[in-house]
C-alpha positions in Angstrom: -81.6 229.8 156.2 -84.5 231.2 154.0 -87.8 232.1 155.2 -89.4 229.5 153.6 -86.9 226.9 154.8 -87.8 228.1 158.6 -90.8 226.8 158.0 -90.0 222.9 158.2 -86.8 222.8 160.1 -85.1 219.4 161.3 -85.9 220.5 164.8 -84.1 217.4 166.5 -81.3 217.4 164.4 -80.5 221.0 164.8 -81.2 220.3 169.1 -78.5 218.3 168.6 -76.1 219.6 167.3 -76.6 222.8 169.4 -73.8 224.1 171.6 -75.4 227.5 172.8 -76.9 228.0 175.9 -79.6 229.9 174.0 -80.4 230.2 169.9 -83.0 231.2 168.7 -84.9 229.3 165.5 -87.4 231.3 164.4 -90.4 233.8 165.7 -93.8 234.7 164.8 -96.4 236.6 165.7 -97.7 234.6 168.6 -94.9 231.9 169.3 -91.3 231.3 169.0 -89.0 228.4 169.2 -85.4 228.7 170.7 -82.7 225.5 170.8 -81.4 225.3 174.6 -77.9 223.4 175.7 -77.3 223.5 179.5 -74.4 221.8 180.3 -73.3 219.6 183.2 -73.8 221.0 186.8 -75.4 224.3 185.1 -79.4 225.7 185.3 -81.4 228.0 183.3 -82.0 229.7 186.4 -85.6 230.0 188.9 -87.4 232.4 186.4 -90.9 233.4 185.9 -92.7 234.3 182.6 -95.8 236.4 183.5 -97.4 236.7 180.3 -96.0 233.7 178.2 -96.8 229.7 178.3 -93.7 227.4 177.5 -92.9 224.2 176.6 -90.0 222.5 176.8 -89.2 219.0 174.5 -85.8 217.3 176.5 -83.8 215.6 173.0 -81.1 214.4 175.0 -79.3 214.2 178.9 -80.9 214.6 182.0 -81.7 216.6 184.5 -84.3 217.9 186.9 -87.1 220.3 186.1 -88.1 222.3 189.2 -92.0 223.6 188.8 -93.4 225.9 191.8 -90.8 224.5 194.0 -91.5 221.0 193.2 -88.6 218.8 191.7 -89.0 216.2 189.0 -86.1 214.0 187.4 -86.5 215.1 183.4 -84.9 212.7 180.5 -84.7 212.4 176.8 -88.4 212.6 174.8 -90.1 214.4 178.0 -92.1 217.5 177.4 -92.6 219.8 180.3 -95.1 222.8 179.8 -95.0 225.5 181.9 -98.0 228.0 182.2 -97.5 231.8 182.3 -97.1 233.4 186.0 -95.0 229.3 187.2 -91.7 229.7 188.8 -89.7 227.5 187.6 -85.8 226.2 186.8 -84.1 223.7 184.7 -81.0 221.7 186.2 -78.9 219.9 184.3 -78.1 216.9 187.1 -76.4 214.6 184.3 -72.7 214.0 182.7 -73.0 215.5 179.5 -75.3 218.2 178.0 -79.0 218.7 178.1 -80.3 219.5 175.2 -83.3 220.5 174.4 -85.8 222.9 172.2 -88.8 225.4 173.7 -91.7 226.9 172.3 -92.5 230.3 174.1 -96.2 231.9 173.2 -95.6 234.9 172.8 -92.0 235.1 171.8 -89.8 236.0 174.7 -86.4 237.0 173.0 -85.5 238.9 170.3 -85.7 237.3 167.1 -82.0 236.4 165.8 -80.7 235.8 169.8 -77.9 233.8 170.2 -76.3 233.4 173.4 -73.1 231.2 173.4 -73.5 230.6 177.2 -75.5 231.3 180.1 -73.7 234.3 181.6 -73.8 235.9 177.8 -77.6 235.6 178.5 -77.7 236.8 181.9 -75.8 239.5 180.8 -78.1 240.9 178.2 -80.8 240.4 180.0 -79.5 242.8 182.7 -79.0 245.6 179.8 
């Protein structure tokens, strides 16, 4: 994809047809977006970003988004924003994949990430 084609992307198309736990779409200076697929019976893990804000758009499945221990059933079309220093986790409680895109300000991974499934991102985030 071309720079200038990053620009306008087909955002819910590409959520869609997403496999990866993690791919990134593009990254700027001050925020990033990455395409997320957690599949059934998996989690992104309880995390906490201490410098960066996050949102979260839910394209398809459900699950449950956990926010400073609170639990909250999630669905297709939510958005869930989470601000910098909130534990939080994302639990895919459905039958078939949750898919979704996020929007990290300021990035968090490296531009060009692609992580097929979560322990291929737990992995490189542990080198």
């Amino acid at each position: 994809m071309s720079e200038i084609d990053k620009n306008i992307v087909p955002i819910v198309k590409m959520t869609m047809d997403n496999d990866a736990f993690r791919d990134e779409v593009i990254t700027g200076k001050e925020a990033q977006v990455v395409l997320m697929t957690i599949q059934p019976g998996d989690e992104i893990g309880a995390e906490v970003h201490d410098d960066h804000d996050q949102i979260l758009v839910i394209v398809e499945g459900q699950g449950q988004a956990v926010l400073e221990g609170q639990a909250r059933e999630i669905g297709a079309n939510d958005l869930i924003f989470v601000h910098a220093g909130s534990q939080h986790n994302f639990i895919n409680t459905g039958a078939k994949p949750l898919r979704l895109y996020t929007v990290y300000a300021p990035p968090e991974h490296a531009a060009g990430v692609k992580h097929d499934t979560k322990a291929e991102a737990d992995a490189a985030e542990h080198h």
